[in-house]
C-alpha positions, 0 to 999 in steps of 0.5 A: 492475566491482564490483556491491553488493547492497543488501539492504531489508525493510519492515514495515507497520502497520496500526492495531497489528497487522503486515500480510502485505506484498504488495499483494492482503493490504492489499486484502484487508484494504481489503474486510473493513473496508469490508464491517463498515462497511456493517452498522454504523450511521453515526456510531456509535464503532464505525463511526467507529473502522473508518473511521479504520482504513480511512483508514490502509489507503488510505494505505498503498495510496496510498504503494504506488501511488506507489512503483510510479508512481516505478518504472515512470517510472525504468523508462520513462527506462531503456528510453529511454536504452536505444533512444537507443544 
């Protein structure tokens, strides 16, 4: 049987600087913004430029959740599949 090894990596953005990969950098990340949004004044540009870059991290976040959801589900139907025999 012939096995094939696909090889991918991924680059993520965050409001123009690239972010370390893993999972708790991007949280980190997450906890920094939200600390300099408590001591900023709501409503300034400041404040509200933070907030936007917040958004951006959540999603980033949000998409990772997702992925891991789909993974855990495949794996769910594999180890069914797997019993089944």
């Amino acid at each position: 049987m012939a096995t094939q090894d696909t090889k991918r990596t991924v680059t993520i953005w965050i409001n123009g600087k690239e972010v370390d990969k893993t999972y708790s950098a991007i949280l980190k990340q997450q906890r920094e913004i939200t600390s300099s949004l408590n001591k900023m004044v709501m409503g300034s540009d400041e404040y509200n430029k933070k907030a936007k870059e917040l958004t951006n991290v959540n999603r980033v976040l949000s998409e990772h959740k997702k992925v891991l959801k789909g993974a855990q589900q495949e794996a769910g139907g594999l180890m069914g599949a797997f019993k089944s025999l």
